[in-house]
N, CA, C and O atoms as a CHARMM CRD file, in Angstrom:
* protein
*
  308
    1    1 UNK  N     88.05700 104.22100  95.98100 PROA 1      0.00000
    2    1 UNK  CA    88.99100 104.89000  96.86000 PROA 1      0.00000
    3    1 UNK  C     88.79000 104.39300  98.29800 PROA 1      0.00000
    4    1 UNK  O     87.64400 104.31800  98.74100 PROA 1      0.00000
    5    2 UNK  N     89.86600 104.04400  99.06000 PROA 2      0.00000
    6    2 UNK  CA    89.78800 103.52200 100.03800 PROA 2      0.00000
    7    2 UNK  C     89.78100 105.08500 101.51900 PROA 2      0.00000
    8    2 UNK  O     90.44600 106.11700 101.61000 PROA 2      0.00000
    9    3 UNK  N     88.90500 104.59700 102.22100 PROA 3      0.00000
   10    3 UNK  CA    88.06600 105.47200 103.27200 PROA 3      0.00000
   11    3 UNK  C     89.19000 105.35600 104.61500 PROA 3      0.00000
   12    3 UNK  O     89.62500 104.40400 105.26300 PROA 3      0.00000
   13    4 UNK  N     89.35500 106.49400 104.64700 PROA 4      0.00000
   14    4 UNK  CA    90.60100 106.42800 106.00500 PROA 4      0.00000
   15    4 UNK  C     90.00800 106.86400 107.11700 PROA 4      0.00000
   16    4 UNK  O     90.84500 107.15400 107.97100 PROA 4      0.00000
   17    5 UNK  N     88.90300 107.03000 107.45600 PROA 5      0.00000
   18    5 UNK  CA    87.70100 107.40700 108.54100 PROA 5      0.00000
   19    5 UNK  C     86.88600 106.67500 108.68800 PROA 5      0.00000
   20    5 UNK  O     86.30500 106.21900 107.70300 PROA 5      0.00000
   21    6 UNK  N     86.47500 106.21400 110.23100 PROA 6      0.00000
   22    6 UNK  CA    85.46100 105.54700 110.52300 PROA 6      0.00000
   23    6 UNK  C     84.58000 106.18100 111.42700 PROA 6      0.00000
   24    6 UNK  O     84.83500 107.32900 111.79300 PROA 6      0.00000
   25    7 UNK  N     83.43600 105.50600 111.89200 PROA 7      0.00000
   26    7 UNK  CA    82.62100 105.81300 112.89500 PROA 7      0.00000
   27    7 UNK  C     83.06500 104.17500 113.61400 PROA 7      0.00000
   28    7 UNK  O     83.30300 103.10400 113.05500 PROA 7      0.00000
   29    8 UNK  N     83.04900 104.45200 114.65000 PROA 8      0.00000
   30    8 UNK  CA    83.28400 103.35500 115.38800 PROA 8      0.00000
   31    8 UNK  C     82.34800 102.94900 116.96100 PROA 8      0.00000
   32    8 UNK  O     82.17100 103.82300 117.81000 PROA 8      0.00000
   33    9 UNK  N     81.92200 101.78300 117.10700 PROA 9      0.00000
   34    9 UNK  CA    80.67600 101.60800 118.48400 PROA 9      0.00000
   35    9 UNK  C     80.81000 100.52100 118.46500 PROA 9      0.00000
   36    9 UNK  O     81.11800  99.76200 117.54600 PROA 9      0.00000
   37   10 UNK  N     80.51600 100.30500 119.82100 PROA 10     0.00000
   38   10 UNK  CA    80.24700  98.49100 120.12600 PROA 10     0.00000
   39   10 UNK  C     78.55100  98.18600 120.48800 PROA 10     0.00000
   40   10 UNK  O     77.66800  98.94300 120.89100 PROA 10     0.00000
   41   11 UNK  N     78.55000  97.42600 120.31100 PROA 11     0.00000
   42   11 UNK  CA    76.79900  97.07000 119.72600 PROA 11     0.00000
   43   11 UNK  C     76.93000  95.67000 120.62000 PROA 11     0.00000
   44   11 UNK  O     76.46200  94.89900 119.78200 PROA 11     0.00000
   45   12 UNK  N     77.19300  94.98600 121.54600 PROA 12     0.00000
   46   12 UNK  CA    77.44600  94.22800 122.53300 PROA 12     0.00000
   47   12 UNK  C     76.11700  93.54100 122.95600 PROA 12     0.00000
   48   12 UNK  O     75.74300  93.90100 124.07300 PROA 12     0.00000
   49   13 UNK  N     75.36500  92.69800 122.37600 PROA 13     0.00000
   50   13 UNK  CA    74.86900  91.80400 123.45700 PROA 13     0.00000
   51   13 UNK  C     73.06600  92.01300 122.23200 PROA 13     0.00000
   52   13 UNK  O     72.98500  93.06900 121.60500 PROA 13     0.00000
   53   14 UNK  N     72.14500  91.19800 122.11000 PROA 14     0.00000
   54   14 UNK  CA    70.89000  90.97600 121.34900 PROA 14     0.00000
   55   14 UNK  C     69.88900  92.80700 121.34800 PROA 14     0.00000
   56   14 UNK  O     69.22800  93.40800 120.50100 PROA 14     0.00000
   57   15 UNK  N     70.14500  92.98200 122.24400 PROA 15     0.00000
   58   15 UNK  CA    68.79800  94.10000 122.87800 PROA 15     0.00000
   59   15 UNK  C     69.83900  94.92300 122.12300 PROA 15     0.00000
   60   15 UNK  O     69.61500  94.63700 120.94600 PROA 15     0.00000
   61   16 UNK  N     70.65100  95.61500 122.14700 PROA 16     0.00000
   62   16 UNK  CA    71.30400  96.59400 121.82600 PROA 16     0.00000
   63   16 UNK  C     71.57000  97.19900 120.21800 PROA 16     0.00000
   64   16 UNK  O     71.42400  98.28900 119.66500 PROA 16     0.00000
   65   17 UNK  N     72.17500  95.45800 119.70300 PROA 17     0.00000
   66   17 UNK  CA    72.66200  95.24300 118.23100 PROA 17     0.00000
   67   17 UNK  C     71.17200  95.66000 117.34800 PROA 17     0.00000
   68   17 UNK  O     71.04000  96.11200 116.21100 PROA 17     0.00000
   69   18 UNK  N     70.12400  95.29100 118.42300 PROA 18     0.00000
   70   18 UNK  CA    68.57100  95.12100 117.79900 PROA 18     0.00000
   71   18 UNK  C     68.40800  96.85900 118.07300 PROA 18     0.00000
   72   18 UNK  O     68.44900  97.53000 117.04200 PROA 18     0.00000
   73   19 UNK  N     68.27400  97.42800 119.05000 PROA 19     0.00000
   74   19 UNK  CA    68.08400  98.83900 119.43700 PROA 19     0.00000
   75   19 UNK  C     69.14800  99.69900 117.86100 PROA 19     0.00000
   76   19 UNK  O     68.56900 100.48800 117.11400 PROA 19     0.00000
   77   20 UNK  N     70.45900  99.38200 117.67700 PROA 20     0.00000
   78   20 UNK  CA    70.96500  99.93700 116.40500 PROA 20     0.00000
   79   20 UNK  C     70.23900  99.73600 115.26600 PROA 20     0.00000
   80   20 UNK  O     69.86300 100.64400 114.52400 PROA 20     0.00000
   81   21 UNK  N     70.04500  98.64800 115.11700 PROA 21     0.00000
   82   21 UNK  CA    69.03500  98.25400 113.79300 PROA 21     0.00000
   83   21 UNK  C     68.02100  98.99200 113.58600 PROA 21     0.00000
   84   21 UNK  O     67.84500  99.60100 112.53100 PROA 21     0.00000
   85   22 UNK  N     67.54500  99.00800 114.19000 PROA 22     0.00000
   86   22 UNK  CA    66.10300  99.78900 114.38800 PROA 22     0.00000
   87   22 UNK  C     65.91300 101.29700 114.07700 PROA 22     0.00000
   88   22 UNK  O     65.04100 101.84900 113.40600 PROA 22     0.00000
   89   23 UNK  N     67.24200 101.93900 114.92300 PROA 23     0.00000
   90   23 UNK  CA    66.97000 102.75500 115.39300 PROA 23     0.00000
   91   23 UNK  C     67.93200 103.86800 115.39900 PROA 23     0.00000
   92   23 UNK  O     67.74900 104.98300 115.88800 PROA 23     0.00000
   93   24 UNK  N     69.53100 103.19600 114.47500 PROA 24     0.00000
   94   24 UNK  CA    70.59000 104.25900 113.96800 PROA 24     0.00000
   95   24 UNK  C     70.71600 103.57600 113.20100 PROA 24     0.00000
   96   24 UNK  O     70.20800 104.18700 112.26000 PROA 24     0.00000
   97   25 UNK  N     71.22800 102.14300 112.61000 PROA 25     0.00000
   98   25 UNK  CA    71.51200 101.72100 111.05000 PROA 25     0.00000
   99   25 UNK  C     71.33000 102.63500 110.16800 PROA 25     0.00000
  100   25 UNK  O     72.30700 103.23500 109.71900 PROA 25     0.00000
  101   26 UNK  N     70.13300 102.90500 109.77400 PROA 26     0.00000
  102   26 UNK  CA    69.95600 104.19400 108.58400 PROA 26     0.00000
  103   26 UNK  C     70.55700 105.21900 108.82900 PROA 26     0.00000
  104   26 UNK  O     71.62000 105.35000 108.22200 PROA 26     0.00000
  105   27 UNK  N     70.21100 106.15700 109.63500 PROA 27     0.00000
  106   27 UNK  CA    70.73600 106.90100 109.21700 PROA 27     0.00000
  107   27 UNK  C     72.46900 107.19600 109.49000 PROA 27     0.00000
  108   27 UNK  O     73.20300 108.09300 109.07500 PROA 27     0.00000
  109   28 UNK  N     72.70400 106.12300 110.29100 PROA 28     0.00000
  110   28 UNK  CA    74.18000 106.45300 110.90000 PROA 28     0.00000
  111   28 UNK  C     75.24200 105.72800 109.20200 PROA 28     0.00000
  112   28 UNK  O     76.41500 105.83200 108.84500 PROA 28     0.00000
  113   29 UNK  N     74.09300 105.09500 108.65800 PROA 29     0.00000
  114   29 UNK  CA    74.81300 104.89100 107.15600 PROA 29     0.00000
  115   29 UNK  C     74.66200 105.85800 106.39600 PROA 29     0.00000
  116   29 UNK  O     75.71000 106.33200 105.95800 PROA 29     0.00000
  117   30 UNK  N     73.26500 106.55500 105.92400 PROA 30     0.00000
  118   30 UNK  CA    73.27200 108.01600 105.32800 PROA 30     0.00000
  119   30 UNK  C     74.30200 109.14600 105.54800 PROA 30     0.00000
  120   30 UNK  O     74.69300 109.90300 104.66000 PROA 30     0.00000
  121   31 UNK  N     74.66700 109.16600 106.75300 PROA 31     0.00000
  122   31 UNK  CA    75.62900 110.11300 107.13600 PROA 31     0.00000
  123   31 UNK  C     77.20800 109.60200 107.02200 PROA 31     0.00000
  124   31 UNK  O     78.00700 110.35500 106.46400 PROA 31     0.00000
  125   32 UNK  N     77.61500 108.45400 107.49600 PROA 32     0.00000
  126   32 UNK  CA    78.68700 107.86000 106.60300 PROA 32     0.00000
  127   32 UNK  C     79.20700 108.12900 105.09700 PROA 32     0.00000
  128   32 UNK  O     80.28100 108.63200 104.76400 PROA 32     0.00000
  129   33 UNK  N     78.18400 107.67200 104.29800 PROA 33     0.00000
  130   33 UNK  CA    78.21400 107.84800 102.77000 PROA 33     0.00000
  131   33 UNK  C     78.29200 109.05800 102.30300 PROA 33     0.00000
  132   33 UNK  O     78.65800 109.23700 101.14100 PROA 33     0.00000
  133   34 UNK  N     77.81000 110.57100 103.50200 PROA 34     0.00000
  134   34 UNK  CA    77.39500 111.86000 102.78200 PROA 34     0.00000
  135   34 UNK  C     79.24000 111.95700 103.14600 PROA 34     0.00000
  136   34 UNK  O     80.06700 112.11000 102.24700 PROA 34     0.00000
  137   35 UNK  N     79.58600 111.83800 104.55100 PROA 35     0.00000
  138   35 UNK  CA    80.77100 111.94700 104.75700 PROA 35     0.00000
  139   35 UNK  C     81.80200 111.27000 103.85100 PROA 35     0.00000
  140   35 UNK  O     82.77800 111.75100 103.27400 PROA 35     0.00000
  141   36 UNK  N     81.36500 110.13800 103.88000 PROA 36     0.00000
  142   36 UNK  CA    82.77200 109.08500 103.12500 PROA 36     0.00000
  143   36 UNK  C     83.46300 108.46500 104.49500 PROA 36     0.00000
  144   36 UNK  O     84.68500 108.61000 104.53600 PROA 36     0.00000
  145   37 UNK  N     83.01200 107.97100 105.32400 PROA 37     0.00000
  146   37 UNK  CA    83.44100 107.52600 106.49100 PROA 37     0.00000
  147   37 UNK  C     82.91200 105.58000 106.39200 PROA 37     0.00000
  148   37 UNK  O     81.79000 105.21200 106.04300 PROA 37     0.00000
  149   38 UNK  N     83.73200 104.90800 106.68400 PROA 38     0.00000
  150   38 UNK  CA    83.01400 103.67500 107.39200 PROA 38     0.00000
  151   38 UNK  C     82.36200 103.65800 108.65700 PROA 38     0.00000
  152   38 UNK  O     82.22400 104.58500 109.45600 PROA 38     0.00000
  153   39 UNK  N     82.04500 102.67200 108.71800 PROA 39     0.00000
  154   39 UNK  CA    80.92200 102.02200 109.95400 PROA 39     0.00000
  155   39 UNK  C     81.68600 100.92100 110.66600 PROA 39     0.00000
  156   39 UNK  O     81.10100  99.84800 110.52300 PROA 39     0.00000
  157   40 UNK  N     82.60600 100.84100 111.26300 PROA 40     0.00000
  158   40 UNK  CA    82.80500  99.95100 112.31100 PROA 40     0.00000
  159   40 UNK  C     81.91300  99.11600 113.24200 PROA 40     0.00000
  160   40 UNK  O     81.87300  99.85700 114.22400 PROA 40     0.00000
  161   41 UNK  N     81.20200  98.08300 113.54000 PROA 41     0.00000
  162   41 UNK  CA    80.63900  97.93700 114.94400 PROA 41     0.00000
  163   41 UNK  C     81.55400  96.74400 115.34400 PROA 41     0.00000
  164   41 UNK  O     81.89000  95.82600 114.59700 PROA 41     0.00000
  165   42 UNK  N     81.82800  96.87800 116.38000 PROA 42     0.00000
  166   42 UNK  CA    81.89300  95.51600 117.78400 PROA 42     0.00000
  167   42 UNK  C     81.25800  95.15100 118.07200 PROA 42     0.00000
  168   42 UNK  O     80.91500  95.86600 119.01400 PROA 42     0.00000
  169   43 UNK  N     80.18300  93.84300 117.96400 PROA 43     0.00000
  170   43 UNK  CA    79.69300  92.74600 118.38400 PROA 43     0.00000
  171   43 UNK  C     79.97700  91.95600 119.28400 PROA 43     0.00000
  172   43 UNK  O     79.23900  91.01800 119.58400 PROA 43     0.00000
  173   44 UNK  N     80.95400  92.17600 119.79000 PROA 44     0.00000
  174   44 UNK  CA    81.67500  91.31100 121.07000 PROA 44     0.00000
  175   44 UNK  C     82.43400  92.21300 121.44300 PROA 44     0.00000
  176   44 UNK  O     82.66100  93.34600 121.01800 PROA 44     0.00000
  177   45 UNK  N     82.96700  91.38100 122.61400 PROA 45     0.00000
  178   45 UNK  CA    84.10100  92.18600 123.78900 PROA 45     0.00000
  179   45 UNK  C     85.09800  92.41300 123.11900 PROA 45     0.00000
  180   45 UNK  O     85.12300  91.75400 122.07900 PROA 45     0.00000
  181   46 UNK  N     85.86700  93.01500 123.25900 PROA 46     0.00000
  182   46 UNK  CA    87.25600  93.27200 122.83500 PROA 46     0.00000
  183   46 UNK  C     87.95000  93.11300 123.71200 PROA 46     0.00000
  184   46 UNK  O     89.10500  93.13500 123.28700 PROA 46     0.00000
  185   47 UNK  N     87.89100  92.80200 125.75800 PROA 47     0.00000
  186   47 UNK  CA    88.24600  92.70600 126.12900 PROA 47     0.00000
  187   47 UNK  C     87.47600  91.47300 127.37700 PROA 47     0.00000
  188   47 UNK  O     86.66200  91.87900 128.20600 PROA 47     0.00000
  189   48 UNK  N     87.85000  90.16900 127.31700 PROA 48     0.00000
  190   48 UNK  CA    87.03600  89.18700 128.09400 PROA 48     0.00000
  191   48 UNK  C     87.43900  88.80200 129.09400 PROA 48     0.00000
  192   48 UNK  O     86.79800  87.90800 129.64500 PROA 48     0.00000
  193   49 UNK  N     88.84100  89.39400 129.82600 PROA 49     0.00000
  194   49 UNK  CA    89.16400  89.44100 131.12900 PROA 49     0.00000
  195   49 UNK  C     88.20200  89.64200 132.26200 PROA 49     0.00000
  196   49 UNK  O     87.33200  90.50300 132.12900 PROA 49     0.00000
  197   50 UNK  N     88.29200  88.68400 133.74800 PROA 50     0.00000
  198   50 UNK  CA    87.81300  89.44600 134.57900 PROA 50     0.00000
  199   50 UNK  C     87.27700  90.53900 134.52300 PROA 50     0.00000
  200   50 UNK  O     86.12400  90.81700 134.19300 PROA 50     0.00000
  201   51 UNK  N     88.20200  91.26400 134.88400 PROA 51     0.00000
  202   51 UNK  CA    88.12800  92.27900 135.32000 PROA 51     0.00000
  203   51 UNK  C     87.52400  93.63400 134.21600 PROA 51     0.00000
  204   51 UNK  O     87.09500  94.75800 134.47700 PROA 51     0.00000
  205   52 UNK  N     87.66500  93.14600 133.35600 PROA 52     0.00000
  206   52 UNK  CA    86.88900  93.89100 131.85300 PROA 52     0.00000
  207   52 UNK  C     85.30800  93.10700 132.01800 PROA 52     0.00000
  208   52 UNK  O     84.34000  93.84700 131.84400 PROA 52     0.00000
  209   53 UNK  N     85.10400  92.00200 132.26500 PROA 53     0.00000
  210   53 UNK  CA    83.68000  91.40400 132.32100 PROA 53     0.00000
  211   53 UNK  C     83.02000  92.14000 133.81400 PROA 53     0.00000
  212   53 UNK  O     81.84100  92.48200 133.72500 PROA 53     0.00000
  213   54 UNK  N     83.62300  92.35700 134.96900 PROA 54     0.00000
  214   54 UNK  CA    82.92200  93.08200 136.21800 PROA 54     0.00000
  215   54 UNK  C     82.49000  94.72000 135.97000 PROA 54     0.00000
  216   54 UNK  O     81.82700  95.38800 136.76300 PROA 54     0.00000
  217   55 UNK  N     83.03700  95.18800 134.67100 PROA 55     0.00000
  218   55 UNK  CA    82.80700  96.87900 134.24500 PROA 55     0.00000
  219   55 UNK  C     81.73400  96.56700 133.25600 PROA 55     0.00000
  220   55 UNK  O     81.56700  95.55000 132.58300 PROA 55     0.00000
  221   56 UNK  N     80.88800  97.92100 133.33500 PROA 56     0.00000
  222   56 UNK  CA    79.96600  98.02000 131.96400 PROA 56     0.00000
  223   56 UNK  C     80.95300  98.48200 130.59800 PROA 56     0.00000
  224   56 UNK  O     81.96900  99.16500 130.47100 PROA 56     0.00000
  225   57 UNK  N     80.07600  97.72600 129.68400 PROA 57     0.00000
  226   57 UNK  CA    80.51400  96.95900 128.49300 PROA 57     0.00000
  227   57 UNK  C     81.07700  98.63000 127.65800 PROA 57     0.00000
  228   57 UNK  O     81.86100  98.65600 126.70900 PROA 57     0.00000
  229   58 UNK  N     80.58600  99.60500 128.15900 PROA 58     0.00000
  230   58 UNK  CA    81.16300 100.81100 127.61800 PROA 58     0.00000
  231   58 UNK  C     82.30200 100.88300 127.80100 PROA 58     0.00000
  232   58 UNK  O     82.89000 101.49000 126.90700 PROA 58     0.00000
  233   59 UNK  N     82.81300 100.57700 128.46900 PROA 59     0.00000
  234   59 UNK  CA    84.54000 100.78200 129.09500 PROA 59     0.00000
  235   59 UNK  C     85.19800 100.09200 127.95700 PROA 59     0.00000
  236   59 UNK  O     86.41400 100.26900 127.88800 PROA 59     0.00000
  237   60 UNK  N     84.59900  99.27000 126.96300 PROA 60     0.00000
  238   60 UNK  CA    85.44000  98.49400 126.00900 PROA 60     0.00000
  239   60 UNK  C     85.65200  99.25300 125.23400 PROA 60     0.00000
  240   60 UNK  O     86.55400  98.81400 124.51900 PROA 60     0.00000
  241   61 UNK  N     85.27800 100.38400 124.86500 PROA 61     0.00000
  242   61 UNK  CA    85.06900 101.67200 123.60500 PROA 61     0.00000
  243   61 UNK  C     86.23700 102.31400 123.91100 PROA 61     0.00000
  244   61 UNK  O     86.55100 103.30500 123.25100 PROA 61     0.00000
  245   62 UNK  N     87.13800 101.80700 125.05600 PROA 62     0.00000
  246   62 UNK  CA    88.22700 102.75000 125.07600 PROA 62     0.00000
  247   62 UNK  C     89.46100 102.03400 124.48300 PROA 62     0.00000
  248   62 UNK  O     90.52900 102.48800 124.07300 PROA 62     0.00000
  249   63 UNK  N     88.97500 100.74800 124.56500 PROA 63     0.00000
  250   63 UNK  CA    90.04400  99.84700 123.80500 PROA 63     0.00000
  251   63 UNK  C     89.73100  99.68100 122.05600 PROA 63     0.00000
  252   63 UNK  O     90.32900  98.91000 121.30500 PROA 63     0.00000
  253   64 UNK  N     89.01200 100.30100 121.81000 PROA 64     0.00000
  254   64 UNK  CA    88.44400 100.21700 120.36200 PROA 64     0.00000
  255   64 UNK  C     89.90800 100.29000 119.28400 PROA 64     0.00000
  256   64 UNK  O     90.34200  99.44100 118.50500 PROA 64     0.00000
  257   65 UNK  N     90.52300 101.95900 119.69700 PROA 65     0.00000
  258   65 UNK  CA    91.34000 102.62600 118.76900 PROA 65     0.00000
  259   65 UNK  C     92.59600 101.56100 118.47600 PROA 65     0.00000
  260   65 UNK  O     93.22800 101.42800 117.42800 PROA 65     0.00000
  261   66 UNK  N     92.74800 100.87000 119.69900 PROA 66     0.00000
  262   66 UNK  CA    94.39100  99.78100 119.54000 PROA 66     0.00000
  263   66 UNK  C     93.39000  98.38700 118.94900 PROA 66     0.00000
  264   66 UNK  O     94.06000  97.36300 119.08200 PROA 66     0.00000
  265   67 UNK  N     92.43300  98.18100 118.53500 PROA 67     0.00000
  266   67 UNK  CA    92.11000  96.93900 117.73400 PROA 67     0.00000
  267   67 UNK  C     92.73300  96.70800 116.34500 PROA 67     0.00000
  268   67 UNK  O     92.57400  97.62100 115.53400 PROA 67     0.00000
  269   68 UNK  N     93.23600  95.90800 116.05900 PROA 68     0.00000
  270   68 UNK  CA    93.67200  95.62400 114.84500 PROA 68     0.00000
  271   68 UNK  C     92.72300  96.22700 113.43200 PROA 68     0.00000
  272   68 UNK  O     93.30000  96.60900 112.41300 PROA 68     0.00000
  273   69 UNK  N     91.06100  96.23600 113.58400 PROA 69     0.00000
  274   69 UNK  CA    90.59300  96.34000 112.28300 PROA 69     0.00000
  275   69 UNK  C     90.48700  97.52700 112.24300 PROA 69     0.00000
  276   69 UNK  O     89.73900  98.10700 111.45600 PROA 69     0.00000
  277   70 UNK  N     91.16800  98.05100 113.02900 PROA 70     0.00000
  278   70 UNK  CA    91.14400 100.14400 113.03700 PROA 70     0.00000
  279   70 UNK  C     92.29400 100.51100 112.73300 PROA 70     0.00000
  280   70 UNK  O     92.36600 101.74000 112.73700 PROA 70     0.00000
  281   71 UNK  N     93.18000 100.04100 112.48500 PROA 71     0.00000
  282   71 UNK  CA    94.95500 100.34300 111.87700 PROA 71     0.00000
  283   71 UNK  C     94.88000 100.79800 110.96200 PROA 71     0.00000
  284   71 UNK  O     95.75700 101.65000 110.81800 PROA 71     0.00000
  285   72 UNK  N     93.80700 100.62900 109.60500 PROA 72     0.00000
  286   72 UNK  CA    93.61700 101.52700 108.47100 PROA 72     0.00000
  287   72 UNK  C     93.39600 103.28000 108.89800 PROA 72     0.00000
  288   72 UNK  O     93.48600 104.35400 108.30400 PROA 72     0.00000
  289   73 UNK  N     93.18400 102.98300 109.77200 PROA 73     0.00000
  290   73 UNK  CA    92.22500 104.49500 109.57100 PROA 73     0.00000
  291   73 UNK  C     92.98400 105.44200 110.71500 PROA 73     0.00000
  292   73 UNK  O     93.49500 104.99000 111.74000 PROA 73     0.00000
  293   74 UNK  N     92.95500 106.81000 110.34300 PROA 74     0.00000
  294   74 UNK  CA    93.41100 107.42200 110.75200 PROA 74     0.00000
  295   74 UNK  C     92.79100 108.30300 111.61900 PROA 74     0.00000
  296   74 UNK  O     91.69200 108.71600 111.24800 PROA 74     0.00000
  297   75 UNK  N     93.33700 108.80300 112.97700 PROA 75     0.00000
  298   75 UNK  CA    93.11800 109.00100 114.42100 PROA 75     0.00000
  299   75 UNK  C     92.21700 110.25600 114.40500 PROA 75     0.00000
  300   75 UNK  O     92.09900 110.23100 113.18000 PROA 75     0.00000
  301   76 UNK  N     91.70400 111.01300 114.65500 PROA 76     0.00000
  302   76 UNK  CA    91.60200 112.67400 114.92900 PROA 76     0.00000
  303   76 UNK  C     91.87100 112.76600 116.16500 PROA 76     0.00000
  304   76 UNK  O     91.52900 112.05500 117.11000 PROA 76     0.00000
  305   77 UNK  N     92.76400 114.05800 116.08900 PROA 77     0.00000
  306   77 UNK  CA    93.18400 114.61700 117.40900 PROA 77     0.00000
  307   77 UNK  C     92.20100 115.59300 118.06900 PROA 77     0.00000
  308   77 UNK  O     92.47200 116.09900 119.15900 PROA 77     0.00000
């Protein structure tokens, strides 16, 4: 059955992707699976403009929802 919920994060840059691994991978998958939710991460920018590269890399989490590999899944209000 295909999963219409995600968890979604950007994991941006060696120190960080490594800090998830470590340190939510498990259990942020345990809790997925109890839910029935996917795991999204961003590994890169979603946005490599200027002016998106002079902001911290959090500001990209707002562009997450209009990415193409999130069109499956459905919004909560």
């Amino acid at each position: 059955m295909a999963k219409n919920k995600a968890i979604v994060t950007l994991v941006y840059g060696k120190k960080y992707q490594d800090y998830f691994k470590k340190f939510c991978e498990k259990n942020w998958k345990e809790y997925a699976n109890k839910h029935g939710y996917d795991i999204v991460l961003f590994d890169q920018l979603l946005d490599k403009t200027e002016r998106a590269l002079n902001r911290s890399p959090s500001w990209q989490k707002c562009l997450a929802l209009s990415h193409e590999d999130l069109d499956k899944y459905k919004q909560q209000k």
